[in-house]
C-alpha positions in Angstrom: -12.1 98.0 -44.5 -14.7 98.2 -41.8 -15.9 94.3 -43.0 -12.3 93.3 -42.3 -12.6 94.8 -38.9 -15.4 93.0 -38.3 -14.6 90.0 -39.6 -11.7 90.3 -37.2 -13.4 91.4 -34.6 -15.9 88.0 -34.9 -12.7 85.7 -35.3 -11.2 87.6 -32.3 -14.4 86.9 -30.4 -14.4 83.0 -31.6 -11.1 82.4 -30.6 -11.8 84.2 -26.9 -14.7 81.9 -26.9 -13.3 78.5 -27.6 -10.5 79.5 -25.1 -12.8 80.0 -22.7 -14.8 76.8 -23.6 -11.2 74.5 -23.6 -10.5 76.5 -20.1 -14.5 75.4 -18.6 -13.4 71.9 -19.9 -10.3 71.6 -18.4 -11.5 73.0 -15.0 -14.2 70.5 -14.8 -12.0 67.6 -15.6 -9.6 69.2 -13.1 -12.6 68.9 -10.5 -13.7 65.6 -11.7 -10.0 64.1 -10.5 -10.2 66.4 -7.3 -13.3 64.8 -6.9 -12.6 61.0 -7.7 -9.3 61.4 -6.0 -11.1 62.3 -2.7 -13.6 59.6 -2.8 -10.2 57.4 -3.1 -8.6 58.8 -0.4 -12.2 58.5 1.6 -12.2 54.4 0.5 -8.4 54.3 1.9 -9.0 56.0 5.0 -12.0 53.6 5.3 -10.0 50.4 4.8 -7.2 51.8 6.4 -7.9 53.6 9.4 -9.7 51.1 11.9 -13.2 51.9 12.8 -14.5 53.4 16.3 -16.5 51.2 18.0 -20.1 50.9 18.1 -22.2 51.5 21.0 -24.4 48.3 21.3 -28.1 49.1 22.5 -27.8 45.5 24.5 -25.6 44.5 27.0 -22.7 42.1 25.9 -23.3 38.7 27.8 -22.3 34.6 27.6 -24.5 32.8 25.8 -22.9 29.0 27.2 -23.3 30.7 31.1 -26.6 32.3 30.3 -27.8 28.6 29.3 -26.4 26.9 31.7 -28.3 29.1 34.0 -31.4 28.6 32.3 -30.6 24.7 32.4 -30.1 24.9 36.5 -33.4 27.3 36.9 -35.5 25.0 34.5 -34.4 22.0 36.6 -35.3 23.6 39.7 -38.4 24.5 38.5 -39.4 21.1 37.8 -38.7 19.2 41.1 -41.1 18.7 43.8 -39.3 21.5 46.3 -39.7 24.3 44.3 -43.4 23.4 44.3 -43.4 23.2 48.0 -41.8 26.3 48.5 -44.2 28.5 46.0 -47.5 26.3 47.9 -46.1 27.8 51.6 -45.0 31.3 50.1 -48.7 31.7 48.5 -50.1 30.0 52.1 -48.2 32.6 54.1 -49.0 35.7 51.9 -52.6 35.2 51.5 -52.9 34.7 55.3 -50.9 37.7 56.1 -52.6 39.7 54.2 -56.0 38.8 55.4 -55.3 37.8 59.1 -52.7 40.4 59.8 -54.0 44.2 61.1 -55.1 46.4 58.2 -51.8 49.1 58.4 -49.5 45.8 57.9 -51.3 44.6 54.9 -49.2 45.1 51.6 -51.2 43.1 49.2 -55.1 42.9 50.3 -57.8 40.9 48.3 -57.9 40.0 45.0 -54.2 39.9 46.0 -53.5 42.1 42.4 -49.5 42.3 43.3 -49.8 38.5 43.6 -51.3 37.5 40.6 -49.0 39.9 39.0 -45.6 38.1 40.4 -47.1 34.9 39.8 -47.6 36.2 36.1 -44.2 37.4 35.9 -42.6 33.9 36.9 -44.8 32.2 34.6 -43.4 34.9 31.4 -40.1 34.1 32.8 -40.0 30.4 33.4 -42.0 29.3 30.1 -38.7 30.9 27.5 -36.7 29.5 30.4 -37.4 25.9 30.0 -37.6 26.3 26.3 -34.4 27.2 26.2 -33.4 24.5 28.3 -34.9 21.8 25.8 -33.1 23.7 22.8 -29.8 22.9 24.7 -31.2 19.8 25.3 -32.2 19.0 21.6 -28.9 20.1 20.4 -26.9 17.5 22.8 -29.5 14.6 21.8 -28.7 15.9 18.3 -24.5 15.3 18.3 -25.1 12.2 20.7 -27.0 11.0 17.5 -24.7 11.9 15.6 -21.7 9.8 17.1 -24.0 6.7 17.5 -24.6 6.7 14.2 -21.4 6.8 12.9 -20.6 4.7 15.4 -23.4 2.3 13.7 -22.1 2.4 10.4 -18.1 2.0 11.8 -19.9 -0.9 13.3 -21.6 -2.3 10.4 -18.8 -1.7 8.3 -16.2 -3.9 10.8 -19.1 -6.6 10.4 -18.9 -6.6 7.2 -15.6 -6.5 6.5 -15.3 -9.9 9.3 -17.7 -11.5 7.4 -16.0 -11.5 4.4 -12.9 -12.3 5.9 -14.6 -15.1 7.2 -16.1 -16.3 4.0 -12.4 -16.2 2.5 -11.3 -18.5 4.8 -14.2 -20.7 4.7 -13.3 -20.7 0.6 -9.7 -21.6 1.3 -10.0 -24.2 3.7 -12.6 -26.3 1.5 -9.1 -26.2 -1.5 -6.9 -27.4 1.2 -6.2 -31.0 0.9 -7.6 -32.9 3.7 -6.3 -35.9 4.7 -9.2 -38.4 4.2 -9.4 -37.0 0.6 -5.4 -37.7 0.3 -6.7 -41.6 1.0 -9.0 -41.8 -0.8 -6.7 -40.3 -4.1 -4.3 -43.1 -3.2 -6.2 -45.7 -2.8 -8.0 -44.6 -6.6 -4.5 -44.7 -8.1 -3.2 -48.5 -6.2 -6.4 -49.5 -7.8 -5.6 -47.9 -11.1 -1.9 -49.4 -11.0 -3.2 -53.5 -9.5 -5.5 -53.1 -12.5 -2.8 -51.6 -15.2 -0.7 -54.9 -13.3 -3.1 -57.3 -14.5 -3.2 -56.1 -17.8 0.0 -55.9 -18.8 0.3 -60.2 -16.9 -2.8 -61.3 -19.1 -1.1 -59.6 -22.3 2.7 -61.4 -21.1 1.0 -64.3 -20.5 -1.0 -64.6 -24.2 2.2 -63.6 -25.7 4.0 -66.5 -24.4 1.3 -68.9 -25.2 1.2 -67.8 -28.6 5.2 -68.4 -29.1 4.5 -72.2 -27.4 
């Protein structure tokens, strides 16, 4: 009797326990779709829902004006006034500042804030006129471009005339002309005075023969 308890008791127990087991595995499946489910609903939101902006670090700005600036600057740079003007501005600074009375002075000898602007324009001017030349390239590039299909359209009409030519050239030396039209003639008179003759030398045997 008391085996049979206990033998109960254990099947009692193993049925609890596989219950509990089948209830484990349904909750983490259960969790597993919770889960999914919100990574779904996170991917819809993302394709859905439009996105906030993003601050940029760098200021937005206009490439075409920002070259076309760069073009006018570079251009300056290389004419003969903007040389004058730096020659007088470096004149009239490094004789104010060594004529002029000490408490008026801004930039005395070795002229440090000098040399440093003048280093500054050259940092600036040198991407400056490299920029320039890219804009340049680029235009002598698609200029190129057009003149050489335009070459080959120009070629190809050239071509196609000389041919055209030829053909004509062909067909005029089939025409008839009219000196060789004279010449045929005269060929087939001759052909026909002589066929003539032939056929009066034969009439004229024939009668001789019945005499």
């Amino acid at each position: 009797m008391r085996d049979r308890l206990h033998e109960l008791r254990e099947r009692r127990g193993q049925a609890r326990r596989r219950h509990g087991e089948a209830e484990g595995q349904r909750e983490r499946e259960r969790r597993e779709g919770t889960g999914k489910e919100r990574s779904a609903g996170r991917a819809r939101r993302r394709l859905d829902v439009p996105r906030a902006p993003r601050r940029r670090l760098l200021p937005d700005y206009d490439p075409e004006s920002f070259g076309r600036a760069s073009e006018r600057i570079a251009r300056f740079l290389g004419t003969g006034r903007f040389i004058v003007w730096m020659t007088v501005i470096i004149i009239v600074w490094v004789v104010w500042n060594i004529a002029a009375p000490d408490a008026l002075r801004f930039d005395n000898y070795p002229f440090i804030f000098l040399t440093l602007m003048l280093s500054l324009q050259a940092s600036y001017a040198a991407p400056l006129i490299l920029l320039a030349q890219n804009r340049q390239d680029d235009r002598d590039r698609v200029n190129l471009e057009q003149d050489r299909k335009q070459n080959e359209r120009s070629i190809a009409d050239t071509e196609y005339l000389s041919r055209e030519m030829a053909s004509l050239r062909m067909g005029l030396g089939e025409v008839a002309t009219r000196d060789w039209i004279r010449s045929e003639l005269k060929d087939l008179m001759r052909d026909l005075e002589e066929r003539g003759a032939i056929e009066e030398r034969a009439a004229d045997e024939a009668e001789r023969e019945r005499r």
